[in-house]
C-alpha positions, 0 to 999 in steps of 0.5 A: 859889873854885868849884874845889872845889864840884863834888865836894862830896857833902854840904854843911850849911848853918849860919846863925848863928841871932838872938841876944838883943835888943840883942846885934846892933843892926845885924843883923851878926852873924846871922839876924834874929829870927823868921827861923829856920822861913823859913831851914829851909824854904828850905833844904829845898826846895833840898835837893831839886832840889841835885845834892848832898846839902844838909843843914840846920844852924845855928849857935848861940853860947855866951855867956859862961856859957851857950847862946844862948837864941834856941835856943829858938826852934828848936821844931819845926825838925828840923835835922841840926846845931848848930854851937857857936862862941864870938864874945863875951866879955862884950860884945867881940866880938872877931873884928868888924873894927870892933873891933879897936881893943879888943885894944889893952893887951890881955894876949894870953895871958889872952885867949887863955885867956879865949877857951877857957874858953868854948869847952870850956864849950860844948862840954861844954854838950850843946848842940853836935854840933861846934864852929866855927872852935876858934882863932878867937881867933886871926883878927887875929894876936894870939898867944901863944907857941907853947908856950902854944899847944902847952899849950891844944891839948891840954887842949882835945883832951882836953876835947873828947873828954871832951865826945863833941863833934867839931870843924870844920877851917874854911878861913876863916881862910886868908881872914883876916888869920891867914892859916891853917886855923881851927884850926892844925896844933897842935890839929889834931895834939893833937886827932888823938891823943886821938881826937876827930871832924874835919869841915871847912868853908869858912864860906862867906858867899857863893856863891864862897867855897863849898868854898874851898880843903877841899883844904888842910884835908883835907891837915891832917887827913891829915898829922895822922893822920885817915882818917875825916871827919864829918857829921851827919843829924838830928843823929847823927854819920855817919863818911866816909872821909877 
């Protein structure tokens, strides 16, 4: 929904930046190759005629053991931020709809930690300024038990501030069968304590999905204990009051 939109003072663009051939057949998933100057440059020259601050971002995914390559193929775009995310495991992508049939015999925990291997890898990778959506595991209600849950919050908090990296609150998921903030209040609270930067988000993926419900995310940070938010300018970390 719009109802937040008008008091947003810096939104940033992150389109998912091409993967490697053969990873997105059917264009799904992210910007098609070659795209990435066409992308910057549009989102420049709306930049400045926006009744906000509009800032130029990408997001690039870890894949398995390592960064997309396709960043390569940032060269001379001077972008603001790269957000990290995690949304393949092999060649499961795990968070397709059309897929969901493949967590069937799954054992929910292992994949689970499977998931946040990768993540805190990324994020000790020094490619990423944020990581997305850190519980995307999540979206289709697959779920551990909370105490697991607890458990990997706070090695992930402590990994991350280990990392010097910050993390998104997303209001995505309240969009996604999960039904909630990306990520949950655990990790909100574990990250909180060890000190790690929050910015938020809604992943819009399209016009009206723009600011969807920031509200409830920043009231998770709040009741969390965050006072400060982040964003970024040349990729350089720039705290807000909350």
């Amino acid at each position: 929904m719009l109802q937040y939109s008008e008091t947003l003072d810096v939104v940033t663009f992150t389109e998912h930046l091409s993967l490697p051939a053969g990873m997105d057949p059917d264009g799904e998933y992210a910007m098609p190759p070659g795209d990435v100057g066409e992308y910057a440059a549009e989102v420049r020259e709306a930049a400045k005629s926006a009744p906000t601050r509009v800032l130029l971002g990408v997001e690039v995914d870890w894949l398995d053991d390592r960064v997309n390559p396709e960043i390569t193929t940032l060269g001379d775009v001077d972008v603001d931020l790269v957000l990290g995310s995690v949304h393949f495991m092999g060649d499961w992508v795990f968070d397709d709809p059309s897929r969901l049939d493949e967590w069937e015999g799954r054992d929910i925990e292992q994949v689970w930690r499977d998931y946040f291997e990768r993540v805190v890898a990324a994020a000790h990778s020094g490619h990423f300024d944020v990581m997305a959506h850190t519980d995307l595991v999540k979206k289709f209600g697959f779920r551990p038990t909370d105490s697991i849950i607890s458990a990997l919050a706070q090695e992930v908090a402590a990994e991350f501030k280990s990392a010097g990296v910050a993390y998104e609150v997303s209001t995505a998921g309240l969009r996604k069968p999960c039904g909630e903030l990306y990520p949950s209040q655990a990790f909100v609270e574990a990250f909180a304590r060890a000190g790690v930067p929050a910015t938020t988000g809604s992943d819009a993926h399209a016009p009206e999905e723009l600011g969807y419900h920031l509200a409830d995310a920043e009231t998770a940070l709040k009741n969390a204990g965050y006072t400060e938010l982040c964003y970024h300018v040349q990729r350089e970390r720039v705290m807000v009051a909350l």
